[in-house]
Backbone bond lengths (Angstrom), bond angles and torsions (degrees), N, CA, C in turn:
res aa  C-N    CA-C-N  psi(-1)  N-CA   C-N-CA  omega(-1)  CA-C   N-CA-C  phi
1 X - - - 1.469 - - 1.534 110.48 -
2 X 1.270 111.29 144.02 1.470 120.81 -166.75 1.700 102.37 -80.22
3 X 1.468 116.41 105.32 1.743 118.15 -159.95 1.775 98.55 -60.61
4 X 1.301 133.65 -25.82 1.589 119.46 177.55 1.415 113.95 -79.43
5 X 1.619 116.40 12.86 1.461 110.93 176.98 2.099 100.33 -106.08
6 X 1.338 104.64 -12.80 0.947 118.00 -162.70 2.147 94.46 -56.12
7 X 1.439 104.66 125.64 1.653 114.21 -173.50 1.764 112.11 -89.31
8 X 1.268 129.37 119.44 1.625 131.24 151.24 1.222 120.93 -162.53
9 X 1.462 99.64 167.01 1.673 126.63 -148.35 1.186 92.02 -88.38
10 X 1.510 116.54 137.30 1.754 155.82 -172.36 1.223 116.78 -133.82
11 X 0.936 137.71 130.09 1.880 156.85 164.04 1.212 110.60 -72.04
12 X 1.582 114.73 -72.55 1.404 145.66 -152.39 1.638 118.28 -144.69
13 X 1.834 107.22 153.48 1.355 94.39 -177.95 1.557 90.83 -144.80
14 X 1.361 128.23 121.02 1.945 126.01 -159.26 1.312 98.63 -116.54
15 X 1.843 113.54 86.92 1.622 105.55 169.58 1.293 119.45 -71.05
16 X 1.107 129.07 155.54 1.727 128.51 177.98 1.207 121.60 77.98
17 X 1.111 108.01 30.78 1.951 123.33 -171.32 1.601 103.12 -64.90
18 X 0.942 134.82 154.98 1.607 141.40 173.10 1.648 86.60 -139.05
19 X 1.684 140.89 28.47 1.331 114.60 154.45 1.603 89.16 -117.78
20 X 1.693 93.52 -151.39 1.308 103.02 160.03 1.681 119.27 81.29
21 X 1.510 125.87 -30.34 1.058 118.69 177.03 1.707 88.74 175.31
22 X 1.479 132.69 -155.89 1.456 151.02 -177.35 1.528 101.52 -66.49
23 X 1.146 128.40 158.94 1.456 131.33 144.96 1.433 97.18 85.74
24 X 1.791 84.97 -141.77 1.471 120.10 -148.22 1.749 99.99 -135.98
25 X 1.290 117.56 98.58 1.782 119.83 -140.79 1.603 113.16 -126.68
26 X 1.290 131.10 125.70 1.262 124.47 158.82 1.764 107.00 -75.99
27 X 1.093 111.25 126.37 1.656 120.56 160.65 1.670 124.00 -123.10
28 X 1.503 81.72 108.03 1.785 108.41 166.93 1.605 111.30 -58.45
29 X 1.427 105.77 114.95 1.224 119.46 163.00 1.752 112.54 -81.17
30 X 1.568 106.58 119.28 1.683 99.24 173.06 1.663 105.84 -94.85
31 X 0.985 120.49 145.50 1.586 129.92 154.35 1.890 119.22 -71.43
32 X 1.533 97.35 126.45 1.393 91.86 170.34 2.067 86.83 124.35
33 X 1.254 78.53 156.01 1.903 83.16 173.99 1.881 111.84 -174.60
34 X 1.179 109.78 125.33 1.473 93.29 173.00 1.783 124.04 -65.09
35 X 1.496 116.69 -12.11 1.029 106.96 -175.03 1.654 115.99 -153.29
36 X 1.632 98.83 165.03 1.663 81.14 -170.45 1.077 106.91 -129.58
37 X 1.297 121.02 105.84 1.540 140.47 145.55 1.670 122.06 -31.71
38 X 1.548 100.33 119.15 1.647 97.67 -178.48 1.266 120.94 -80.15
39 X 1.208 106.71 11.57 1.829 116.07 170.01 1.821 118.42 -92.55
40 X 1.789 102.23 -42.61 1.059 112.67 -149.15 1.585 123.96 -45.03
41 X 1.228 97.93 115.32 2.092 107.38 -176.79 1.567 82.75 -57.89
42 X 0.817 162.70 64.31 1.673 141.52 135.59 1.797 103.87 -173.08
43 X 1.559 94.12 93.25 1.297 112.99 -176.57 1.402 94.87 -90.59
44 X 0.820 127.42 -48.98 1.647 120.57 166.55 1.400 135.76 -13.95
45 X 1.733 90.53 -44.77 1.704 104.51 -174.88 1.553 109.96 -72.79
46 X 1.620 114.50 -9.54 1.701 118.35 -135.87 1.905 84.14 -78.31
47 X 0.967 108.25 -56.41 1.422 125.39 -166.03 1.694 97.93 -63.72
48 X 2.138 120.36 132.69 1.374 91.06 163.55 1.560 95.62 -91.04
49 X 0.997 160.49 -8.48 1.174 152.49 148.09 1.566 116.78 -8.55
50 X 1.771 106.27 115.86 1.698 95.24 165.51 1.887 117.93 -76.25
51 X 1.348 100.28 129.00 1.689 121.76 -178.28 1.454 116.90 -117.87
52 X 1.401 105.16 147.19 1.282 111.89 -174.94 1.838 106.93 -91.14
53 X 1.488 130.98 152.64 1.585 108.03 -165.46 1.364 64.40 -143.66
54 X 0.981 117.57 171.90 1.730 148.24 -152.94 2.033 96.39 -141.27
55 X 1.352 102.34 76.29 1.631 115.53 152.14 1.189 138.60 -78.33
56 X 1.619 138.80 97.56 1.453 118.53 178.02 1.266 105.64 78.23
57 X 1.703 124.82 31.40 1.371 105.60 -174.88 1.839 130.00 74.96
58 X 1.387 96.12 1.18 1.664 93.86 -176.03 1.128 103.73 -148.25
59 X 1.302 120.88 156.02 1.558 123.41 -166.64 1.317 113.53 -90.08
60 X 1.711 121.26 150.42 1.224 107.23 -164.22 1.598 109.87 -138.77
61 X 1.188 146.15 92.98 1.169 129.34 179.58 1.572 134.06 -57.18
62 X 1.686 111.02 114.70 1.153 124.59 -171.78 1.391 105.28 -75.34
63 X 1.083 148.63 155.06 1.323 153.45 113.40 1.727 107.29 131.18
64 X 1.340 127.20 147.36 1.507 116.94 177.00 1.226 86.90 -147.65
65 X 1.891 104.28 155.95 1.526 112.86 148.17 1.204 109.51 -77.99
66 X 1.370 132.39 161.67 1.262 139.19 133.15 1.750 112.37 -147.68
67 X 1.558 102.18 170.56 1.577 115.37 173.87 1.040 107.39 -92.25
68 X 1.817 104.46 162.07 1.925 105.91 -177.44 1.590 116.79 -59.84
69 X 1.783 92.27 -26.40 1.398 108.61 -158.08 2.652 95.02 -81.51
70 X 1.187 86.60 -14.98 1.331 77.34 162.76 1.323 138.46 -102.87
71 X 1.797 115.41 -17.51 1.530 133.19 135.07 1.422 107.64 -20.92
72 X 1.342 109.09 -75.03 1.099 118.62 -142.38 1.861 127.15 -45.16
73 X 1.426 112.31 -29.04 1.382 121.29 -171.75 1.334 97.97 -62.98
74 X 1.660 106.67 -66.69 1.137 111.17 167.27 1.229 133.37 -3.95
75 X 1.219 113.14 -76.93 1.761 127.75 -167.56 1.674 95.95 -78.27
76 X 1.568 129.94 -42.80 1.337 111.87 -175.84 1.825 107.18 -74.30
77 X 1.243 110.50 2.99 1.870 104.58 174.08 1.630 110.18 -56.76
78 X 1.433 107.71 -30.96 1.443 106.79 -176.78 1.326 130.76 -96.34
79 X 0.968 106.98 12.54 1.758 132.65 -152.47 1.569 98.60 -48.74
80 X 1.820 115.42 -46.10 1.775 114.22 172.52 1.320 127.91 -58.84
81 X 1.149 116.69 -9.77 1.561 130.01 -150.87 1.573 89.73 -119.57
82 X 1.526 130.55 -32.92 1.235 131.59 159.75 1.715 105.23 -61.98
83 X 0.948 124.06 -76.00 1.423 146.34 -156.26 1.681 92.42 -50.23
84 X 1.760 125.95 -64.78 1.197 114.23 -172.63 1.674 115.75 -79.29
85 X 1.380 123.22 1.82 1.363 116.83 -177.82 1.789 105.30 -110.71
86 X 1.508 102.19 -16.67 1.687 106.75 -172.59 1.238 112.83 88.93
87 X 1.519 122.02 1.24 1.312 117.21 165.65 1.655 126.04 -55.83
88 X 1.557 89.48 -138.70 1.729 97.41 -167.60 1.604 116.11 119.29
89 X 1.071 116.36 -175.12 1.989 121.85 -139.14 1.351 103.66 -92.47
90 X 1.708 130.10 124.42 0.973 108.04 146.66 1.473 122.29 -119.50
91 X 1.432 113.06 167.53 1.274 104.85 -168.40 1.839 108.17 -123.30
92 X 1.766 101.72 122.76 1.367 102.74 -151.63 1.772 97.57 -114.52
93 X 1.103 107.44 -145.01 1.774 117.99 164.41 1.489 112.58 169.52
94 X 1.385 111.56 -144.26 1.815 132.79 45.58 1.156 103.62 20.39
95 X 1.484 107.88 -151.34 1.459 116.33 -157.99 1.760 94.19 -141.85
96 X 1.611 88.07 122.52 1.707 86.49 178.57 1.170 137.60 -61.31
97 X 1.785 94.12 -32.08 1.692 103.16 178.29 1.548 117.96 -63.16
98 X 1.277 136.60 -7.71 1.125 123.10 159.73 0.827 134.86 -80.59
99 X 2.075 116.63 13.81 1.170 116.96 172.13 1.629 84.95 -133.07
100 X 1.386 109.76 75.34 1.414 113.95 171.30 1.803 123.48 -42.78
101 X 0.987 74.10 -73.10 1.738 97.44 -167.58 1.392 99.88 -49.61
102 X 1.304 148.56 -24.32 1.596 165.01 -98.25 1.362 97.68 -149.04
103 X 1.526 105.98 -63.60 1.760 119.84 176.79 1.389 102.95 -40.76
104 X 1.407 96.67 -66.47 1.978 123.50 -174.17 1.651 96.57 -43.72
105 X 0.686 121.69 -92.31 1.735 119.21 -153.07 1.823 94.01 -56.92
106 X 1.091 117.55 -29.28 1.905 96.01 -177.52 1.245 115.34 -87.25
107 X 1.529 111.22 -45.21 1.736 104.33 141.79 1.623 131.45 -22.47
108 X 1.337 118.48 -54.81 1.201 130.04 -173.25 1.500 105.10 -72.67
109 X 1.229 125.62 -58.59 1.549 150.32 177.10 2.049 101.77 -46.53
110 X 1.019 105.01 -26.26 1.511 126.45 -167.62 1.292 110.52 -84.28
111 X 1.713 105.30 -43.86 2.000 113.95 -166.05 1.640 80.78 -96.39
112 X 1.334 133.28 -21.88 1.400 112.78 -176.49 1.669 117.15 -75.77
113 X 1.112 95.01 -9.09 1.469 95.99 -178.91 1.715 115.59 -120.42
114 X 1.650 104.16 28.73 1.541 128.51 171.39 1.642 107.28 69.34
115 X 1.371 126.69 39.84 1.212 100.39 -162.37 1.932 84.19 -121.78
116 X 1.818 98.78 161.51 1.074 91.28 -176.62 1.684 113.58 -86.30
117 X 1.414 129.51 148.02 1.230 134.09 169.54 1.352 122.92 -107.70
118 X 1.813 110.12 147.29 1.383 101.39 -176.61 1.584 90.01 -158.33
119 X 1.462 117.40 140.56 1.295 126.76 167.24 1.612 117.84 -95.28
120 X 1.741 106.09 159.50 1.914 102.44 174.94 1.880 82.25 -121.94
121 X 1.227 98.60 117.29 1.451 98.27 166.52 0.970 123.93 -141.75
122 X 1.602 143.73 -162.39 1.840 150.03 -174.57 1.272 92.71 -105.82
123 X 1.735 114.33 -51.17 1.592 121.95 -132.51 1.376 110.13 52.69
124 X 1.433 137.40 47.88 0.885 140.10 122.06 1.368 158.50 -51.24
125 X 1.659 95.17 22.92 1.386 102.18 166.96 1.890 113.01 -147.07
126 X 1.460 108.90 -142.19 1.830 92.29 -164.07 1.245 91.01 -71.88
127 X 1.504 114.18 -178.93 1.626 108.92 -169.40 1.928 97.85 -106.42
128 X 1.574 111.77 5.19 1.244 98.77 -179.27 1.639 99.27 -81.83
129 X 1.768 137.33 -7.41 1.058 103.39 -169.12 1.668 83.58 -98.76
130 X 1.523 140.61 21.12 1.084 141.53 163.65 2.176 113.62 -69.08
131 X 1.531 72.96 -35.26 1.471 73.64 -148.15 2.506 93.84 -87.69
132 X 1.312 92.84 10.56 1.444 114.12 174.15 1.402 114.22 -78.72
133 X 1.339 120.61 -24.42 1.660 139.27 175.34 1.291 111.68 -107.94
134 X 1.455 134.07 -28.29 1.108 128.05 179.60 1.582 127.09 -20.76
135 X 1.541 84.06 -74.32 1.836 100.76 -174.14 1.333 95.63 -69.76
136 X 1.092 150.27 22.35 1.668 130.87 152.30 1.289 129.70 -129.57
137 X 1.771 104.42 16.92 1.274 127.18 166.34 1.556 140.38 -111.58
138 X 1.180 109.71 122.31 1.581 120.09 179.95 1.778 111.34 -58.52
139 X 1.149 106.03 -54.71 1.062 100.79 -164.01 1.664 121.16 -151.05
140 X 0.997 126.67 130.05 1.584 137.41 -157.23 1.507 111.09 -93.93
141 X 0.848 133.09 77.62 1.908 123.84 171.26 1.350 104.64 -81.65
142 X 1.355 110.66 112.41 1.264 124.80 -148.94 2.352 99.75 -127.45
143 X 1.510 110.65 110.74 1.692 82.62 -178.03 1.471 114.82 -90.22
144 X 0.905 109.51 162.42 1.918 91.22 158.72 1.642 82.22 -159.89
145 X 1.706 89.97 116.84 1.365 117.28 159.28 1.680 151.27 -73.99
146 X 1.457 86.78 3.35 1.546 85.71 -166.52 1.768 91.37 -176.88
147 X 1.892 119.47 147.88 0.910 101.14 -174.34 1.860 92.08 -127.96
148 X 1.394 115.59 11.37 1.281 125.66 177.65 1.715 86.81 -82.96
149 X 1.467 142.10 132.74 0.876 137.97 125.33 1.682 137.03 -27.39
150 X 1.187 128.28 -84.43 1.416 139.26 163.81 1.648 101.56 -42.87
151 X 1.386 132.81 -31.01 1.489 117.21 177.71 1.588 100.12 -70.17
152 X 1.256 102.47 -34.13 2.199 105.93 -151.56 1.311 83.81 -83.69
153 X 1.500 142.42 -19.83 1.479 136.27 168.30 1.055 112.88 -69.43
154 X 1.636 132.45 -46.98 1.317 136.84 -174.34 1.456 127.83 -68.09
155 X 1.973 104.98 -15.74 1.350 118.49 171.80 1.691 125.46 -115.15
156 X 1.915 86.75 8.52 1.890 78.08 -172.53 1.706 93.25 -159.12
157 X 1.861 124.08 17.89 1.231 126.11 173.96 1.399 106.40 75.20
158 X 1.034 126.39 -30.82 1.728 110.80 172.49 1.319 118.28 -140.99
159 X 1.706 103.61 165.91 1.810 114.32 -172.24 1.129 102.13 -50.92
160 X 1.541 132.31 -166.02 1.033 158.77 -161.52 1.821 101.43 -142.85
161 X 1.181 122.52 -34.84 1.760 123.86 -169.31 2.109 98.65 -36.12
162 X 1.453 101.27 -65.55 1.506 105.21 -163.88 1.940 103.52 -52.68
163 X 1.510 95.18 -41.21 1.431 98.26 173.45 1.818 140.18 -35.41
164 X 1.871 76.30 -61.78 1.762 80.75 169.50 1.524 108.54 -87.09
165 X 1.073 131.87 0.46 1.531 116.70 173.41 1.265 126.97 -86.37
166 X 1.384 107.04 -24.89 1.325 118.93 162.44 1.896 115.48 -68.95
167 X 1.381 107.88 -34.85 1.378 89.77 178.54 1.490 111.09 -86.80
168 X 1.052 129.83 -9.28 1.561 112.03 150.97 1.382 129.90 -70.49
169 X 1.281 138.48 -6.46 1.224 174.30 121.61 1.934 115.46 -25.71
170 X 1.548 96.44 -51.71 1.471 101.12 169.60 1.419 121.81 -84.88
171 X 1.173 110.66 -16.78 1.773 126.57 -153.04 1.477 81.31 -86.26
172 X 1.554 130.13 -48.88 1.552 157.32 -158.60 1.894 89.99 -61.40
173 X 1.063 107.16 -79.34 1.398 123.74 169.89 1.378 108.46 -11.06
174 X 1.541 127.38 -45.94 1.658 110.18 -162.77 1.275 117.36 102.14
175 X 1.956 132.19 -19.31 1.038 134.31 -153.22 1.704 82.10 -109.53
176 X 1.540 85.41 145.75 1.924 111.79 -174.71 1.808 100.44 -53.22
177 X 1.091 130.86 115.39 1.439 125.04 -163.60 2.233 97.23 -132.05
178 X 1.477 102.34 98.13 1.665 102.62 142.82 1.115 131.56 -97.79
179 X 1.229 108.75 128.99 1.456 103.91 157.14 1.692 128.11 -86.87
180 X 1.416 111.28 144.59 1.508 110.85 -164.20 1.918 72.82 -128.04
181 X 1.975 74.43 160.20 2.018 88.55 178.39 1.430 72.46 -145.02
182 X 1.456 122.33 130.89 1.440 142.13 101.54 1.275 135.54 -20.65
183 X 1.900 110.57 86.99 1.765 99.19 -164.39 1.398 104.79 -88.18
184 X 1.053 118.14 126.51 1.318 131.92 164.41 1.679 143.19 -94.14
185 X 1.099 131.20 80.23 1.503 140.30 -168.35 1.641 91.08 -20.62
186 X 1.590 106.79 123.18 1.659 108.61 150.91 1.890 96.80 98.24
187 X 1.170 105.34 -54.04 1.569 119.61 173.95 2.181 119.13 -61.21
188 X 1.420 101.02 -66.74 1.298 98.46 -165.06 1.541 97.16 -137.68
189 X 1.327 136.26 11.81 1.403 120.96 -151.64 1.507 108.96 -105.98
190 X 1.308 106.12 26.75 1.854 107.93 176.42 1.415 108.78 -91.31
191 X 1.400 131.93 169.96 1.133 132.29 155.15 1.651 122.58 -60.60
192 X 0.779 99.18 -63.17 1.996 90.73 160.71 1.200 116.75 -22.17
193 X 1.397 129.20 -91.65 1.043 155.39 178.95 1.862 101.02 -48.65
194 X 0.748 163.13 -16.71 1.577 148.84 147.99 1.723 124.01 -101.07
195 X 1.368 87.66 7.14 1.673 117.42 163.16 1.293 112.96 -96.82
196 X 1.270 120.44 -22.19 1.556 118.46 -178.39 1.230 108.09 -99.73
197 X 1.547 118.55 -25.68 1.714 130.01 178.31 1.898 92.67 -67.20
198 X 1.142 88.27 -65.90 1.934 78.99 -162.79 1.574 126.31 -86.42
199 X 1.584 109.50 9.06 1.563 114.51 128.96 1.443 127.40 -40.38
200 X 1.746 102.59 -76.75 1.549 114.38 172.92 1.433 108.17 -43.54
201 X 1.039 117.75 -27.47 1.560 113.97 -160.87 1.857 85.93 -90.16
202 X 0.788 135.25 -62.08 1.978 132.68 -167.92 1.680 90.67 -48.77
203 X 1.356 115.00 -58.26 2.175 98.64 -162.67 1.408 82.94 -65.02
204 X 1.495 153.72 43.22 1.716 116.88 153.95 1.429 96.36 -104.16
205 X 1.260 126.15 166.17 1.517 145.15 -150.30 1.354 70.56 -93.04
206 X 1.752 95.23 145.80 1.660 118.25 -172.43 1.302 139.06 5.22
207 X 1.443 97.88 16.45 1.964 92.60 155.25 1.312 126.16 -46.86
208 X 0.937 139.66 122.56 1.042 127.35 -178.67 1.796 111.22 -118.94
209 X 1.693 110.31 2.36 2.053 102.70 -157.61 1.554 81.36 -134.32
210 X 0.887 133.64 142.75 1.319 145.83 108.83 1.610 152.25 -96.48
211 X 1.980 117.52 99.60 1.233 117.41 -135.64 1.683 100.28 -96.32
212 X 1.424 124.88 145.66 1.064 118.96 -159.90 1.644 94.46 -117.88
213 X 1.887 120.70 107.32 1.170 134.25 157.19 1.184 148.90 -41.05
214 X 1.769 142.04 51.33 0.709 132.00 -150.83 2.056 120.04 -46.59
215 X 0.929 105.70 155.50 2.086 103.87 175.98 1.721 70.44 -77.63
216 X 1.701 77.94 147.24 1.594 88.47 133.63 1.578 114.46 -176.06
217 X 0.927 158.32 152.29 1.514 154.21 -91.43 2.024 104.12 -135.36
218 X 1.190 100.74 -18.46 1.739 115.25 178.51 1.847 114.29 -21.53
219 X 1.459 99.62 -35.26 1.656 89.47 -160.42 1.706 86.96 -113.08
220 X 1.142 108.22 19.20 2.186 106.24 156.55 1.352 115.20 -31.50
221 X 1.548 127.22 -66.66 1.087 144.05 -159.20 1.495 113.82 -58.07
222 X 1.902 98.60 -33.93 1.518 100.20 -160.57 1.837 86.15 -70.48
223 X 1.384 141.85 -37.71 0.995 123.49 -149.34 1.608 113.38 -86.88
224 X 1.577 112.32 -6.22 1.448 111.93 161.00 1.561 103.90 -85.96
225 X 1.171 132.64 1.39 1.645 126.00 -178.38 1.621 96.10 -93.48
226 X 1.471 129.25 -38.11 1.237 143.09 158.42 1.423 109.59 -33.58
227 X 1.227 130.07 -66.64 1.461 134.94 -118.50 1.143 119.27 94.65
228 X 0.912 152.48 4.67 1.649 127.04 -146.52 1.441 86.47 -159.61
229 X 1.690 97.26 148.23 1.162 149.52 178.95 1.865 97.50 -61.14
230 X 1.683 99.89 112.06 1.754 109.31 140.08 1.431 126.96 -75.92
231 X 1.307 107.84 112.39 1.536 106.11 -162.69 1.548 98.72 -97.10
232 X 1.275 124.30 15.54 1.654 116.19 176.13 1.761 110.47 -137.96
233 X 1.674 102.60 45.36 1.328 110.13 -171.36 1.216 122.85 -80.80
234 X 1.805 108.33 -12.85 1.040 115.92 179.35 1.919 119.78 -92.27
235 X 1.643 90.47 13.88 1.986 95.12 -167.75 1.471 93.69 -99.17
236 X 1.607 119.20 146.95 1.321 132.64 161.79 1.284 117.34 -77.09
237 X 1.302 136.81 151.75 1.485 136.81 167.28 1.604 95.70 -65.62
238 X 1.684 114.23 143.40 1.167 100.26 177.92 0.953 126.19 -80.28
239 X 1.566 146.15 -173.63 1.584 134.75 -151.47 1.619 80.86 -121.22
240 X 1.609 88.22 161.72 1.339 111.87 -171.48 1.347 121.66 -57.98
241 X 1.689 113.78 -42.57 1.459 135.91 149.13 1.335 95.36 -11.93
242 X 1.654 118.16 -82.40 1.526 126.56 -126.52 1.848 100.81 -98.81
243 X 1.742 108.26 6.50 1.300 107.74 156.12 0.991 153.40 -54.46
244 X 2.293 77.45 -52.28 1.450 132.92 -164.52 1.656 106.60 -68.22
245 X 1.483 99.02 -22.70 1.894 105.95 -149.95 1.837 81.81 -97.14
246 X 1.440 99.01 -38.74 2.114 99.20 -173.03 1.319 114.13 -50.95
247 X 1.697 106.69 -52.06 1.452 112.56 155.66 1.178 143.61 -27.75
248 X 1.262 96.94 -60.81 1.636 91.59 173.16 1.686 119.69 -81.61
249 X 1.323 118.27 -15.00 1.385 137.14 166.19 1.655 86.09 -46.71
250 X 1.058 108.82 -92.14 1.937 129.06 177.83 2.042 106.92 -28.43
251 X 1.516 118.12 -31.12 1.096 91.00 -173.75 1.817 97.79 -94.33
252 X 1.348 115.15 14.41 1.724 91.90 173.13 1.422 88.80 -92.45
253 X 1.263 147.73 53.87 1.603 116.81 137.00 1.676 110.61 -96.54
254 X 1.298 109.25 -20.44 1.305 115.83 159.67 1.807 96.74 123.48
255 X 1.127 119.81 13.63 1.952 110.64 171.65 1.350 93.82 -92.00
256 X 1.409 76.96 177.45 1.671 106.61 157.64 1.659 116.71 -83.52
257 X 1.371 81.01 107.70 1.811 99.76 173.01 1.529 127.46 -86.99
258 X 0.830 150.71 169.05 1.410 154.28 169.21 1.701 141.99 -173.89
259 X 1.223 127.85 158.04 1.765 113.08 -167.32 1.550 88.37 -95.31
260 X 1.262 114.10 119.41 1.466 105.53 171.01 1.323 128.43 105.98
261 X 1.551 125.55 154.27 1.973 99.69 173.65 1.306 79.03 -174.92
């Protein structure tokens, strides 16, 4: 099958990104997610279902099909702005792996035309649709939030077991692998608990970064445009102080730590 005919569902498309991976970056939003995080700024993505969200007073339709081969102009418009900053594409959501096959051919469609690639994912699912992106990926931004099981269920619907096994699994692979944690007031933001994340995170084969996520409250709105209930309206973003102290908690495993990524 010809990979630019290859069809999946999109939300959003963020040219000129300065997160997300190196450079200067277009990032593909996928629709759809195995799980739901009581933080997540993009409730939108959770559902693969196309939904209408209520912006500014006016209704807005979330979600589109498209082909790689119709991505594609798109993302090569910036190709100089990749090339002189070292950027290039990442592909975020929801969760990409549930649009395996989708990742794969725009990924692929992506390194054919020299550009660099990088995913934001859980690895939350089997690792064969992991190992479907492999060969056409630079680089893995990978989170893992929590290393209590039953806690990382109680704040985001599922275990953590498939989670960390897969990132020893990816680290194995050869492909550039960070892990980022999302600190969350009440959820993960003690010293314990982001001491035990970026332990696990130093024994994986050449990790070398672990990026530290501040919460912060930005995508509130989308969930009254939804319908639906913010169930963490009452948490503060944490203060800069109590970043500063996670950080350095995070740099005795011995990586490269940081606020942000």
């Amino acid at each position: 099958m010809n990979i630019y005919e290859t069809k999946g569902r999109i939300f959003n498309i963020q040219r000129f990104s300065i997160h997300d991976g190196p450079g200067i970056r277009t990032i593909v939003f996928f629709k759809g997610c195995y799980m739901r995080c009581a933080w997540c700024c993009n409730p939108e993505s959770q559902s693969y279902e196309i939904e209408t969200m209520i912006e500014d007073g006016k209704a807005k339709t979330v979600g589109k099909d498209v082909t790689v081969g119709e991505l594609m102009p798109e993302i090569l418009a910036d190709q100089t702005y990749y090339r002189r900053s070292g950027g290039g594409v990442t592909l975020s959501g929801g969760e990409i792996l549930g649009q395996a096959d989708f990742a794969r051919d725009l990924l692929c469609a992506c390194k054919e035309a020299g550009l660099h690639t990088a995913v934001e994912s859980t690895a939350n699912a089997p690792f064969e649709a992991i190992e479907k992106i492999l060969p056409y990926l630079d680089l893995y931004l990978m989170d893992i939030k929590h290393m209590d099981s039953a806690k990382h269920k109680e704040f985001t619907t599922a275990g953590n077991e498939r989670i960390l096994e897969n990132a020893k699994r990816i680290a194995k692979s050869g492909v550039e692998l960070i892990i980022r944690t999302p600190v969350v007031p009440g959820f993960n933001d003690t010293a314990a608990e982001i001491k035990a994340i970026s332990k696990f995170a130093s024994t994986l084969k050449g990790v070398k970064e672990h990026h530290l996520l501040p919460y912060h409250r930005l995508g509130q709105d989308k969930y009254d445009g939804l319908g639906r209930k913010y169930s963490l309206k009452c948490i503060e973003p944490p203060p800069k102080e109590k970043m500063e102290y996670l950080l350095s908690v995070a740099e005795e495993s011995g990586l490269k730590c940081q606020i942000g990524g």
